[in-house]
MIKOLGU-124826 format. One record per residue (C-alpha): residue number from 1; chain; x, y, z. Coordinates in steps of 0.001 Angstrom, whole numbers. Layout:
<node zamar="NUM" drenpa="A" xx="X" yy="Y" zz="Z"/>
...
//
This chain:
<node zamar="1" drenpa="A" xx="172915" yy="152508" zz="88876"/>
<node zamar="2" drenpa="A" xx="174125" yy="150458" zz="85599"/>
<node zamar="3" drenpa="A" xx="178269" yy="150548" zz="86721"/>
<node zamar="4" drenpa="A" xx="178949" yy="147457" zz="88350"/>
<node zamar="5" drenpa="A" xx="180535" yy="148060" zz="92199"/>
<node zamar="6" drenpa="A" xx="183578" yy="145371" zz="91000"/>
<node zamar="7" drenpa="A" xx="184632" yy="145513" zz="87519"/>
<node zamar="8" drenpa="A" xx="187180" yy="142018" zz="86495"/>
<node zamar="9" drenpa="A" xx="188371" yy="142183" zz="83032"/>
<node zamar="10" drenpa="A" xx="191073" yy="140826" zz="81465"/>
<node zamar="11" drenpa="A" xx="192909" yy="141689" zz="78298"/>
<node zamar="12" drenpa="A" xx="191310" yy="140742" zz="75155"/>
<node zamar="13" drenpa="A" xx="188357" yy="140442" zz="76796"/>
<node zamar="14" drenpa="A" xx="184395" yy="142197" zz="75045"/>
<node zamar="15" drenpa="A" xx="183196" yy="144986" zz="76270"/>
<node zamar="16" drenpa="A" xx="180127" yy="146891" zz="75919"/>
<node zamar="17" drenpa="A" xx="179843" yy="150823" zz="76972"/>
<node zamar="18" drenpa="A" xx="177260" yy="151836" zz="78791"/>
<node zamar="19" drenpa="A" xx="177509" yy="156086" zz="78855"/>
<node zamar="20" drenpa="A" xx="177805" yy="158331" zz="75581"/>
<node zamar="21" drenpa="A" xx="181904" yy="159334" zz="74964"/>
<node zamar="22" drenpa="A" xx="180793" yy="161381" zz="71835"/>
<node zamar="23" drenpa="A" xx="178601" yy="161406" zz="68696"/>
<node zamar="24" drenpa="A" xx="179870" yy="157919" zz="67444"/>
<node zamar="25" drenpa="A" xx="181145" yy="156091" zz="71270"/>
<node zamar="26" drenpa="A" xx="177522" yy="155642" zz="72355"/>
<node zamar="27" drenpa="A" xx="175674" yy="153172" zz="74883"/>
<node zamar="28" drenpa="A" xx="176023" yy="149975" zz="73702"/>
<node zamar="29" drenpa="A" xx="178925" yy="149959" zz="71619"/>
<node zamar="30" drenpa="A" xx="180794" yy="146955" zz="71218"/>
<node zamar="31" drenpa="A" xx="185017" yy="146821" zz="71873"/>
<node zamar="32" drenpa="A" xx="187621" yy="145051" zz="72789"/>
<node zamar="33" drenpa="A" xx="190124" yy="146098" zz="76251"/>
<node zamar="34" drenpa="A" xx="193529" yy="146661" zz="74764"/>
<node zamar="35" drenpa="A" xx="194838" yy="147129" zz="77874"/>
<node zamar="36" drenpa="A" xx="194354" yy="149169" zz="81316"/>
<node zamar="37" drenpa="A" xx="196500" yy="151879" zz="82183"/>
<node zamar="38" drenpa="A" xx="197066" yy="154111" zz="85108"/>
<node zamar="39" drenpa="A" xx="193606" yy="155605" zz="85278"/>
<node zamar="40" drenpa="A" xx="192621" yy="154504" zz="81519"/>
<node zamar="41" drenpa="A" xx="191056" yy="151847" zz="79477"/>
<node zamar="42" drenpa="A" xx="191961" yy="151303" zz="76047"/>
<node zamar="43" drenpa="A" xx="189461" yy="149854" zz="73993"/>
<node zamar="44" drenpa="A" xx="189395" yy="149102" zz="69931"/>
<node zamar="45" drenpa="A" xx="185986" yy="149355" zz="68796"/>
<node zamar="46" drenpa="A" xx="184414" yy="147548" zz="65916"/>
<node zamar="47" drenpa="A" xx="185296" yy="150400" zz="63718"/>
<node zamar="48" drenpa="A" xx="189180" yy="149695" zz="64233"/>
<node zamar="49" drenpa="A" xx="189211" yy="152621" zz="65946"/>
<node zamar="50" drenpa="A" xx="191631" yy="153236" zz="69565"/>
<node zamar="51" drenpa="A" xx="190052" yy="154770" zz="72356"/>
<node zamar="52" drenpa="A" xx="191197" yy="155536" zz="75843"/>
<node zamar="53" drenpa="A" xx="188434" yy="155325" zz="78716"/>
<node zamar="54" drenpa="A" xx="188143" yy="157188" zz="81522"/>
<node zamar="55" drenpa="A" xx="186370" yy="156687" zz="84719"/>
<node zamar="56" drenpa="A" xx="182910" yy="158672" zz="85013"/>
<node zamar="57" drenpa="A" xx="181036" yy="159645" zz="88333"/>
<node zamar="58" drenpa="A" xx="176962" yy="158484" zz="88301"/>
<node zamar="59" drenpa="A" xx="174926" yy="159866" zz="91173"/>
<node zamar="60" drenpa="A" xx="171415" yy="158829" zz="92547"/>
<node zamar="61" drenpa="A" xx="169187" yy="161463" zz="93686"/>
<node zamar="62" drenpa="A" xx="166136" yy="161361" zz="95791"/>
<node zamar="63" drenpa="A" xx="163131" yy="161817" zz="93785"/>
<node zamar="64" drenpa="A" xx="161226" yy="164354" zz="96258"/>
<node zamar="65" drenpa="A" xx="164553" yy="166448" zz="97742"/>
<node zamar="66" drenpa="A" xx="166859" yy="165887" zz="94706"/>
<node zamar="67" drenpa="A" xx="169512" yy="165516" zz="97228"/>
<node zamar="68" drenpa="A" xx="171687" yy="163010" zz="96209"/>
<node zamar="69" drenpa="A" xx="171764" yy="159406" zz="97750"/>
<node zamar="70" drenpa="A" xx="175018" yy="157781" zz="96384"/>
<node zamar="71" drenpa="A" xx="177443" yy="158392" zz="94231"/>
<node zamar="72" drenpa="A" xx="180000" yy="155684" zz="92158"/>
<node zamar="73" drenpa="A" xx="182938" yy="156363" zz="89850"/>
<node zamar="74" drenpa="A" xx="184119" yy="153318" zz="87827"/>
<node zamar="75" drenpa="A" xx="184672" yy="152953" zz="84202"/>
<node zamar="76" drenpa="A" xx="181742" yy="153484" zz="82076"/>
<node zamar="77" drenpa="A" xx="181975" yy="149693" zz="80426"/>
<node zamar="78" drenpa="A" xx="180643" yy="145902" zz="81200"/>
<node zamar="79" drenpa="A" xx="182452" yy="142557" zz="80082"/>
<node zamar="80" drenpa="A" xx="180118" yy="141785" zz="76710"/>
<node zamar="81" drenpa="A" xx="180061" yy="138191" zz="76007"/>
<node zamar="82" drenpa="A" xx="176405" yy="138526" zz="75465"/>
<node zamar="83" drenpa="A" xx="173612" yy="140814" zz="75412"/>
<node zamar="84" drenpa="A" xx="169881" yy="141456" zz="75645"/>
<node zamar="85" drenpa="A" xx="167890" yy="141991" zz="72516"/>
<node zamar="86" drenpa="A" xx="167367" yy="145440" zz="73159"/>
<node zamar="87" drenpa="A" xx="171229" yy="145993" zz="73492"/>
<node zamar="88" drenpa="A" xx="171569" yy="144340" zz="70108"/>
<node zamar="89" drenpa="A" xx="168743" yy="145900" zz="68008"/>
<node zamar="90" drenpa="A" xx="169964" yy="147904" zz="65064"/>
<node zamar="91" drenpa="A" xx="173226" yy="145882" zz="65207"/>
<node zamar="92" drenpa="A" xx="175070" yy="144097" zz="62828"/>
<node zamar="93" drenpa="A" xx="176369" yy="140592" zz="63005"/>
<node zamar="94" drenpa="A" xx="178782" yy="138001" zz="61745"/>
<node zamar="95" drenpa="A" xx="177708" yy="135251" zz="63710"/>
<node zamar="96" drenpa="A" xx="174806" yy="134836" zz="65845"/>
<node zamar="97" drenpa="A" xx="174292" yy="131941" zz="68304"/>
<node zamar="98" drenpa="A" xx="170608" yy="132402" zz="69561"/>
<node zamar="99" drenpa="A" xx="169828" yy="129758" zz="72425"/>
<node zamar="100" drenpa="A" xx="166148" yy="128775" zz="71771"/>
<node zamar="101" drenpa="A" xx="166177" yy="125771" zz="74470"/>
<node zamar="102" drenpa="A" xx="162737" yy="125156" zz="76247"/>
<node zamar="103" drenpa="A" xx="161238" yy="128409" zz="77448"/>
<node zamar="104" drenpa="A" xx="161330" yy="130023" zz="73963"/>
<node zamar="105" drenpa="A" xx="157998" yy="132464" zz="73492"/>
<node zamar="106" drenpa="A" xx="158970" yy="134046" zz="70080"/>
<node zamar="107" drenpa="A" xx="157652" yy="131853" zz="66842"/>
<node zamar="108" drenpa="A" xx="159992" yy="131030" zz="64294"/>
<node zamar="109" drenpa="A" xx="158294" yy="133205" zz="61749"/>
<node zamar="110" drenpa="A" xx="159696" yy="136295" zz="63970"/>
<node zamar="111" drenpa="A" xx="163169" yy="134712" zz="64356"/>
<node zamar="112" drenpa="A" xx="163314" yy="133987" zz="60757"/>
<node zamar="113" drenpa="A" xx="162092" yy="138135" zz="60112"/>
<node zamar="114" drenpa="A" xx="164846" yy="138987" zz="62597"/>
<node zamar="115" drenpa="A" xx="167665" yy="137686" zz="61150"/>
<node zamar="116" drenpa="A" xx="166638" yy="138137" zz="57794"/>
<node zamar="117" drenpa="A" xx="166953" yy="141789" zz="57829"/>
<node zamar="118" drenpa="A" xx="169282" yy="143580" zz="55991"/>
//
């Protein structure tokens, strides 16, 4: 299951969703927590855009019985103060720190392609 058991955020703080709200509020959309409250997250997207978060229920089933296995409810979004490169394909940035330290297995040439793109 992709919610976390324990989710600590704090005000101001990224966040990434991780289940479809609608059309435009999809997996992996970037925000920032407004502020928690009662049983709602308020988030303000990159857009500018408010938008209040509620907590949704994920169940694993068995593969053979389809009878389910566990269930947890939590709200659908994980702190985001940095992502894979699948997360981040097709997005948009202002600044990008990329940390290319020893164990680096793309070439340049690729990097440079990357982040050339318009």
């Amino acid at each position: 299951m992709q919610l976390e058991a324990e989710l600590h955020l704090k005000q101001g703080a990224p966040v990434m969703l991780l289940h479809n709200l609608s059309a435009t509020l999809v997996n992996g959309c970037q925000g920032v927590l407004d502020r928690a409250e009662g049983e709602q997250l308020y988030i303000t997207v990159d857009s500018g855009q408010r938008v209040p978060v509620s907590r949704v229920t994920r169940t694993r089933y068995c593969p053979n019985t389809l009878q389910p296995l566990a269930s947890r409810t939590q709200f659908p979004v994980k702190a985001a103060f940095g992502m894979t490169i699948h997360k981040a394909q097709g997005t948009g940035f202002k600044v990008l720190l990329l940390w290319a330290e020893f164990h680096f297995l793309c070439s340049h040439s690729l990097v440079t392609q990357t982040i050339s793109k318009p």
